[in-house]
C-alpha positions as semicolon CSV with decimal commas, in nm:
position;residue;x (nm);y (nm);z (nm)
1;X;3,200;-11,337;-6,948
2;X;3,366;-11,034;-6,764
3;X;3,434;-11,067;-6,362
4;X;3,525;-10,794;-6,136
5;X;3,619;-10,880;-5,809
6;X;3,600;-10,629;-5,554
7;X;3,872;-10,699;-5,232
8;X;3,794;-10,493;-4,946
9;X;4,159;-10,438;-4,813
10;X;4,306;-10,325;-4,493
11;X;4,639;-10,479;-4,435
12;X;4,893;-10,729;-4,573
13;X;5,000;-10,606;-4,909
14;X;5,242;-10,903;-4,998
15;X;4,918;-11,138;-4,933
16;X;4,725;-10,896;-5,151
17;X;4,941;-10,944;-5,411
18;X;4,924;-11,308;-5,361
19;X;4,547;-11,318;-5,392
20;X;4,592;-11,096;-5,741
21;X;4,817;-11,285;-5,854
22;X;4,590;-11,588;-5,807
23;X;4,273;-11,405;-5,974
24;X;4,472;-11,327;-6,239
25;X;4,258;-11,379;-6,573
26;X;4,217;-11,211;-6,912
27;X;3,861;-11,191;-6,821
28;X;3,892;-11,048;-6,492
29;X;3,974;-10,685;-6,322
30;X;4,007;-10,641;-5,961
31;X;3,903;-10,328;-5,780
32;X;4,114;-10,269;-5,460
33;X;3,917;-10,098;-5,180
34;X;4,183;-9,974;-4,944
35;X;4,085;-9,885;-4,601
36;X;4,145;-9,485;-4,560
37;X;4,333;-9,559;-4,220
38;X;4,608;-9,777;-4,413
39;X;4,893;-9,592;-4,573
40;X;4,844;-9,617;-4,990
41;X;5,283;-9,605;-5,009
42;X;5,252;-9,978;-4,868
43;X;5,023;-10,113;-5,182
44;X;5,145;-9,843;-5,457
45;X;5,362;-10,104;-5,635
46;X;5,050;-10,321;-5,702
47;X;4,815;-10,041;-5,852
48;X;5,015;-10,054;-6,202
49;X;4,960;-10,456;-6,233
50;X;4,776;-10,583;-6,544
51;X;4,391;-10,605;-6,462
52;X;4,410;-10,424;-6,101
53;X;4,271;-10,120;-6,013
54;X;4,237;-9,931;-5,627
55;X;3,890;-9,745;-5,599
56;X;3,857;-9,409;-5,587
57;X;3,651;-9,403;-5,295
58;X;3,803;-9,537;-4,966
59;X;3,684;-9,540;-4,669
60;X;3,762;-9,572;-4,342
61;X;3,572;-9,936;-4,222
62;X;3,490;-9,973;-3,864
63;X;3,438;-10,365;-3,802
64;X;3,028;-10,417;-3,789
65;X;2,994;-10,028;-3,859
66;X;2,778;-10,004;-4,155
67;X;3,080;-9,808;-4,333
68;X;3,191;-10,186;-4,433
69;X;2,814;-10,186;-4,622
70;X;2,927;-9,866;-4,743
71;X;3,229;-9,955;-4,907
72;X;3,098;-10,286;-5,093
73;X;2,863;-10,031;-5,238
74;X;3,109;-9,742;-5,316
75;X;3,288;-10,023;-5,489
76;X;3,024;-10,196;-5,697
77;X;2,861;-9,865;-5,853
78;X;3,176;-9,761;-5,951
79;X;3,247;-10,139;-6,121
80;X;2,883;-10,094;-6,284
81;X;3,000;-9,762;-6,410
82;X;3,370;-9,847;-6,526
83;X;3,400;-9,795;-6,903
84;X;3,404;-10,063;-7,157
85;X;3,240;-10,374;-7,195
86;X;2,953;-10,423;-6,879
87;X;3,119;-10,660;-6,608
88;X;2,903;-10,997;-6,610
89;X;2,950;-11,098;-6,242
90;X;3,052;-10,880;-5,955
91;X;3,257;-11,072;-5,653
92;X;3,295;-10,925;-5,330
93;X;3,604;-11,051;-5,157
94;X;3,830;-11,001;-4,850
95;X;4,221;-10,961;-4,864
96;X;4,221;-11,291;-4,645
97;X;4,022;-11,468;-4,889
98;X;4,183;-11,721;-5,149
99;X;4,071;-11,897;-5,460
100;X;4,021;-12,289;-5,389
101;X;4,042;-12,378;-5,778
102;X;4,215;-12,233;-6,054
103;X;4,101;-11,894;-6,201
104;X;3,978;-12,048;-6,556
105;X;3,749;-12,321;-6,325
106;X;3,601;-12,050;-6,137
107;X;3,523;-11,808;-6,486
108;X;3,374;-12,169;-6,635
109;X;3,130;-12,226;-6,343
110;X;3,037;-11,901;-6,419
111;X;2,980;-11,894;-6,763
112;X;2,746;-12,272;-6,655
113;X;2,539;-11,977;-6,382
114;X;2,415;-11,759;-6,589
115;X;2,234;-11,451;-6,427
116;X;2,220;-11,636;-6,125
117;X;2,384;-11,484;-5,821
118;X;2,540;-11,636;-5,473
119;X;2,471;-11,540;-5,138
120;X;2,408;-11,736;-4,820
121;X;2,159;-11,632;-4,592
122;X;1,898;-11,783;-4,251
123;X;1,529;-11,744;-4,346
124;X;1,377;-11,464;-4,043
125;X;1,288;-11,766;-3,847
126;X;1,620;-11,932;-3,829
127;X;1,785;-11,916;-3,513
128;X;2,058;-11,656;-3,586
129;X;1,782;-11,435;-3,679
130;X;1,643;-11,503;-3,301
131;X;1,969;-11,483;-3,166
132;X;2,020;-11,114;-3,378
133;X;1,739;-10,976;-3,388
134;X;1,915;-10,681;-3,193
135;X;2,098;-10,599;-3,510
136;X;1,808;-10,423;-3,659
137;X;1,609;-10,377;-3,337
138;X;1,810;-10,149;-3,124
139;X;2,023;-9,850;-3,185
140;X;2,420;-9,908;-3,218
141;X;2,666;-9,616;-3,226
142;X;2,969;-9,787;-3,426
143;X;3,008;-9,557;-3,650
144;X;3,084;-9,269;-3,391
145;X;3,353;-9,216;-3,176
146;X;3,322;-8,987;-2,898
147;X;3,336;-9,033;-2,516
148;X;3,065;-9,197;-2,287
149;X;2,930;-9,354;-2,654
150;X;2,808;-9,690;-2,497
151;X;2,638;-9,530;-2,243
152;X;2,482;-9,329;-2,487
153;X;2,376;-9,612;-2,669
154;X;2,233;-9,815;-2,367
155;X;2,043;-9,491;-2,303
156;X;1,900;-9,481;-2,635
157;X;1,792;-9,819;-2,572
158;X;1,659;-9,786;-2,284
159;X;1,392;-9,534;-2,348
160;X;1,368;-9,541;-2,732
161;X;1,092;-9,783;-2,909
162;X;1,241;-10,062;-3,047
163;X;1,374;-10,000;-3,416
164;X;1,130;-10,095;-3,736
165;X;1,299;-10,167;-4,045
166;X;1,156;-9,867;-4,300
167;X;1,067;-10,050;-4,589
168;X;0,716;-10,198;-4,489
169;X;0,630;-10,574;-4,556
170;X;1,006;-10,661;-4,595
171;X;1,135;-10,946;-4,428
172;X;1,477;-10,978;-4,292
173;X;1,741;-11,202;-4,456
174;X;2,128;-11,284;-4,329
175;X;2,359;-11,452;-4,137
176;X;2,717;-11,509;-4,038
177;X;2,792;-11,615;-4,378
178;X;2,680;-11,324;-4,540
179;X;2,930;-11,078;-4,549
180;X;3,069;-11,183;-4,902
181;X;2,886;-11,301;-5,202
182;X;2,862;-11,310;-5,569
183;X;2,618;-11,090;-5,763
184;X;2,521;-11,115;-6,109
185;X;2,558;-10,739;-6,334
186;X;2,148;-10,713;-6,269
187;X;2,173;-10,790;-5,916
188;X;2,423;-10,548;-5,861
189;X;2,233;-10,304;-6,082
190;X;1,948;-10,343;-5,830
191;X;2,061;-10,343;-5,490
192;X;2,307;-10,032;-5,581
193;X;2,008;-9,835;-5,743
194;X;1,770;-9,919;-5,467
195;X;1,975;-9,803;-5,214
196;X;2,123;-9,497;-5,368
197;X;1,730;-9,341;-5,413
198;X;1,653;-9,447;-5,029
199;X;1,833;-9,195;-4,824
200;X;1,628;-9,315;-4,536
201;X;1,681;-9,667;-4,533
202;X;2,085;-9,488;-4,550
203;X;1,972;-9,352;-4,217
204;X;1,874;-9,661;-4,055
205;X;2,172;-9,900;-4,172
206;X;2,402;-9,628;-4,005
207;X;2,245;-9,723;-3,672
208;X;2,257;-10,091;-3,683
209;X;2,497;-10,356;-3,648
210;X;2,675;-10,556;-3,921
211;X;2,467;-10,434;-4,222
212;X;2,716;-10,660;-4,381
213;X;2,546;-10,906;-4,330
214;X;2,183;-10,884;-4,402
215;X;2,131;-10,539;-4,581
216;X;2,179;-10,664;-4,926
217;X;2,072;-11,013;-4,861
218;X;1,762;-10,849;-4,717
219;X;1,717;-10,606;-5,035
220;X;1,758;-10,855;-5,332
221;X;1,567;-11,105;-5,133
222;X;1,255;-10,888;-5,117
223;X;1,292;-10,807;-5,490
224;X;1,203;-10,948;-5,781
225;X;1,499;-11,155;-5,834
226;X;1,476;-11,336;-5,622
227;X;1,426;-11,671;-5,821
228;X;1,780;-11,572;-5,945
229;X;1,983;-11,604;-5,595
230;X;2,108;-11,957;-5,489
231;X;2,165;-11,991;-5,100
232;X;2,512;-12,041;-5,145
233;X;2,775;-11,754;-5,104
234;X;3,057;-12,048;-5,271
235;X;3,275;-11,968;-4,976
236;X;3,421;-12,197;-4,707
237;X;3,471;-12,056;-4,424
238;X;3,498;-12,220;-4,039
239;X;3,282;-12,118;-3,746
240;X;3,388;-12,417;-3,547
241;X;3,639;-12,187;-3,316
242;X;3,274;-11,961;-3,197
243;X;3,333;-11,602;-3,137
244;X;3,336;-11,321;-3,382
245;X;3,509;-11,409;-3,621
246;X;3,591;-11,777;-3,811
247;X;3,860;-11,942;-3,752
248;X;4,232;-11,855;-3,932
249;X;4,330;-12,181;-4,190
250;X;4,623;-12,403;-4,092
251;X;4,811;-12,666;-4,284
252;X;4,581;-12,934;-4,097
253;X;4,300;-12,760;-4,231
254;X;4,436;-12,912;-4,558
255;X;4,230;-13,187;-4,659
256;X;3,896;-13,049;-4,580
257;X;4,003;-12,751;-4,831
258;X;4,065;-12,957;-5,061
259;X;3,787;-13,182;-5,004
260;X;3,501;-12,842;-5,048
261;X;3,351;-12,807;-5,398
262;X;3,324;-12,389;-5,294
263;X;3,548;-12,186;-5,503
264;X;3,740;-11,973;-5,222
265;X;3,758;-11,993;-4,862
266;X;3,848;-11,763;-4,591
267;X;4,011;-11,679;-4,377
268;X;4,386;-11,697;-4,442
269;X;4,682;-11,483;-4,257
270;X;5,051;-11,610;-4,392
271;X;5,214;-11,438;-4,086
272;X;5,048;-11,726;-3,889
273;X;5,065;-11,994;-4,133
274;X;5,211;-11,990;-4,525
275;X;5,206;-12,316;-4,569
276;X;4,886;-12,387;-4,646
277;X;4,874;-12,120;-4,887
278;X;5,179;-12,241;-5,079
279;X;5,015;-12,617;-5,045
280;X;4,676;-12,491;-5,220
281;X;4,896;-12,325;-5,477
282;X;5,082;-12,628;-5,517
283;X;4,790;-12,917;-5,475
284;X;4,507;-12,734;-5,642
285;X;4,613;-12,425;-5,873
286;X;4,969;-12,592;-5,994
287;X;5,204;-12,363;-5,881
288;X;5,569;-12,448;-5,707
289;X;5,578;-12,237;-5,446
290;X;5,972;-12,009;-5,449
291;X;6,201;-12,069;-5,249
292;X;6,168;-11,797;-4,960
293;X;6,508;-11,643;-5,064
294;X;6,367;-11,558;-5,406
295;X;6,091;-11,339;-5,280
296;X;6,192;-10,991;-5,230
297;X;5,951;-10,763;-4,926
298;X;5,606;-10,673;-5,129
299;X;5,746;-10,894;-5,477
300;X;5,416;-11,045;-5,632
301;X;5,620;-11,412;-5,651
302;X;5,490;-11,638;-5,406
């Protein structure tokens, strides 16, 4: 049982190679997707590590842009197409994400799941889908950068009808969880071949807002595998804080980390706390953290 995780990078490349470090497993590869506005000379000493990999494609990700759909994509067809024996599970992962049990734990759950895949979603008549509805709906420039391009976007809005999804009869599946899941290899199959042979459902996703977050969910969830995907992306993450984004993992956040049956949790930055890293590698995965002196700048010891 073959996993490939897929970590959609942009910065930090000492906690990258703490998260690799962490994945580490004979039966696992990791695919790096480097954002194209971060300089490769910063992560180069991690590309020859046992079981790592960067992609070949990179692109440049604008937050809620569909170009972050884009690169999950980029990255899973070339996973399906890497030679030698087929990946079994494909896991899509941030470089603020970290494992919450031991690498062998999270390969046996998997091996107990067959074919089954992981990705948390609100039915289209949940209240985020009432509350987002705009996502789809209206027209939203993030992708371009050029002057007066809100304007030109409220203007488009304005007088334009509102937006229909293009595949008829489909209904719309996501939510703030949704971002990062866990596909099985026919899953992935799927939702990379549908896409690929719809250059107009390309078109659309360009024009909306945080495809992230329901394009896939939407896709697989309209197929027939449905039956296969468990509402459950096995991630804990904390929307407690509101705004945009979830809230950044403290030591106090301790105990309910350790308290979560999911198998990783984001978000973690050890510029603004490295303790609780080094007490998750200590409490749940067994490792002594070093001694701060030991660590050289970018050294994969932790």
């Amino acid at each position: 049982m073959r996993i490939a995780h897929l970590i959609l990078v942009h910065q930090g490349p000492a906690q990258l190679a703490r998260l690799l470090q962490r994945l580490a497993h004979p039966q696992a590869t990791c695919f790096v997707h480097l954002d194209a506005k971060a300089d490769f000379a910063d992560f180069a000493h991690l590309a020859g590590q046992p079981g790592v990999m960067f992609t070949r494609a990179r692109l440049s990700v604008r937050w809620g842009g569909y170009s972050l759909t884009e690169a999950a994509l980029a990255g899973l067809a070339e996973m399906l197409a890497h030679p030698g024996p087929a990946f079994t599970y494909f896991n899509v992962l941030s470089g603020q994400d970290y494992p919450l049990r031991p690498a062998a734990d999270i390969h046996r759950f998997f091996e107990q799941h067959p074919g089954i895949s992981f990705m948390e979603y609100d039915a289209p008549d949940s209240p985020w889908w009432q509350a987002n509805r705009s996502r789809a709906e209206q027209y939203h420039l993030t992708e371009y950068s050029f002057p007066g391009r809100y304007g030109v976007q409220r203007l488009l809005n304005a007088v334009l009808p509102r937006r229909r999804f293009p595949l008829p009869g489909y209904e719309l599946y996501g939510g703030r969880m949704g971002g990062w899941y866990t596909l099985s290899h026919e899953c992935a199959r799927y939702v990379v071949d549908f896409v690929a042979a719809r250059p107009a459902l390309r078109r659309f996703a360009r024009l909306t807002w945080g495809s992230d977050e329901f394009l896939l969910h939407t896709i697989l969830l309209n197929s027939p595998l449905r039956a296969l995907i468990v509402n459950n992306n096995l991630r804990y993450i904390d929307w407690s804080g509101g705004g945009a984004s979830p809230r950044t993992f403290t030591l106090a956040d301790l105990p309910a980390l350790l308290a979560t049956d999911r198998l990783w949790a984001r978000k973690f930055d050890p510029r603004h706390d490295a303790a609780v890293l080094d007490a998750l590698d200590e409490r749940v995965l067994g490792v002594t953290p070093a001694a701060p002196a030991a660590s050289a700048p970018g050294s994969l010891s932790s």
